[in-house]
N, C-alpha and C positions, 0 to 999 in steps of 0.2 A: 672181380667183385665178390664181396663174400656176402655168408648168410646172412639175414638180419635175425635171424637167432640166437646169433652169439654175442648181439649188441653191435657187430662191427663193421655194419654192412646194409642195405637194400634188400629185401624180397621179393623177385620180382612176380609179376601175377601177370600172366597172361590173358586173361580177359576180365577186365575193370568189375564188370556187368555181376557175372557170376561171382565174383570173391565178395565184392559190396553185400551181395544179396542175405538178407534174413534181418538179427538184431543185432544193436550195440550197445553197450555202455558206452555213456559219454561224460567225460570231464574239461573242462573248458576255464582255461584265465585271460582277463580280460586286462591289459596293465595301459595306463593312460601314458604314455611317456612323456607327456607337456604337464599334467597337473601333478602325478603319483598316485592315483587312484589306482582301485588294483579292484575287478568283479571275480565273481567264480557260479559258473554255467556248471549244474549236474543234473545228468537225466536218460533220456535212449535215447536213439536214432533207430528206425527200420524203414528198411529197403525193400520196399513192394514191389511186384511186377505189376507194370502200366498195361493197361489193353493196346494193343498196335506193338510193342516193344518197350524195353528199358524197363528203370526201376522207378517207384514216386519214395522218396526221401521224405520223411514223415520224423521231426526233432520236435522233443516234448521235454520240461523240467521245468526247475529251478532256477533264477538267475537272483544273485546278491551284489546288489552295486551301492557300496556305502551302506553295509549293516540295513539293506534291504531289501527284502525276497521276493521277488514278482513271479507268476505262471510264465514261462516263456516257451513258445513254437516256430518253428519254422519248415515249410517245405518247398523242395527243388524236386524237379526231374531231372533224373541223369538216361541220356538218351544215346544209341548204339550210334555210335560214329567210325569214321575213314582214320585210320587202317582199322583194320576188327578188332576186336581186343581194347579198344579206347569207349570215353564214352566224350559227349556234350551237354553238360551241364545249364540248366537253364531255371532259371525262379519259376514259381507259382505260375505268376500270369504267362508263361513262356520268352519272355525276354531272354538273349543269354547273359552268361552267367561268365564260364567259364571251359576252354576245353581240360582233359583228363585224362594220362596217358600213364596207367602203371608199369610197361612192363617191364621197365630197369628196375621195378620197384622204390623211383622216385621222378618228382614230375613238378614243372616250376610253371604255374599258371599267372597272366597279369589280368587283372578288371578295370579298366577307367569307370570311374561315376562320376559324374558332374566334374568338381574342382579336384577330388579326390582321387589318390592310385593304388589299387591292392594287389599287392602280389602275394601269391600265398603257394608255399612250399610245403607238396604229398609227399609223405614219407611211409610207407610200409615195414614195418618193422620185423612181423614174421606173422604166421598165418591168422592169428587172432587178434592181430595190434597195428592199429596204421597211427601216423599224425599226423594235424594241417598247422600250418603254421601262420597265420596272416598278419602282412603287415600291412597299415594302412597309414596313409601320411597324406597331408594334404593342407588347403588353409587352416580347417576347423578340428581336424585330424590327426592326433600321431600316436596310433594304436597298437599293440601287439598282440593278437588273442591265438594263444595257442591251444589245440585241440586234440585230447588221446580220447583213443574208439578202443575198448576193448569187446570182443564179440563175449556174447551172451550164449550161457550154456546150450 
């Protein structure tokens, strides 16, 4: 497996937990593949230490869907999971979410919701760059939002 420094490869990260942690930039497209809509999410993500363990994921910005701009937020807990080095992801209210396994420096997670099914593909690119990729399909559903985290200085 090679670097992902040189573009051609995985980085791998040996504990989720510690690499996620501090700030990001965020850039996010959102492309409707049933209607052709196409959004674009810009803003941060930071990764707090939770009391007891883990990080609280705290996403703040911009979201433009159709030439129009809303405040958008979101937070999850990403929490120390089996084997070490992994984390389990879970929303707000603690529901889960998803697990989260860097250390090939990529990692293929699925979520069922309701009717819905999202798989979303971790990519690590090299020490300051990861991306998620989610696909989402379903009755009401057939999404593509891709997501680059660049860390912040």
């Amino acid at each position: 497996m090679s670097s992902g420094a040189d573009g051609g490869g995985f980085w791998p990260v040996d504990d989720v937990l510690a690499h996620l942690a501090g700030g990001w930039r965020v850039e996010r497209t959102v492309r409707d593949l049933a209607g052709g809509a196409e959004g674009r999410f810009t803003g941060t993500t930071v990764f707090e230490p939770l009391d007891g363990g883990g990080l609280l994921h705290r996403e703040s910005g911009v979201f433009v869907w159709q030439g129009v701009a809303r405040p958008a937020e979101r937070t999850l807990r990403f929490l120390p999971a089996e084997p070490p080095g992994t984390a389990e992801v879970r929303f707000a209210d603690g529901r889960p979410f998803h697990d989260l396994d860097l250390r090939s420096g990529h990692h293929v997670a699925h979520h069922p919701c309701a009717a819905d099914r999202y798989r979303g593909e971790f990519t690590v690119l090299d020490a300051g760059r990861w991306r998620t990729v989610w696909r989402v399909g379903g009755p009401a559903k057939d999404l593509v939002l891709t997501t680059d985290y660049a860390r912040r200085g």
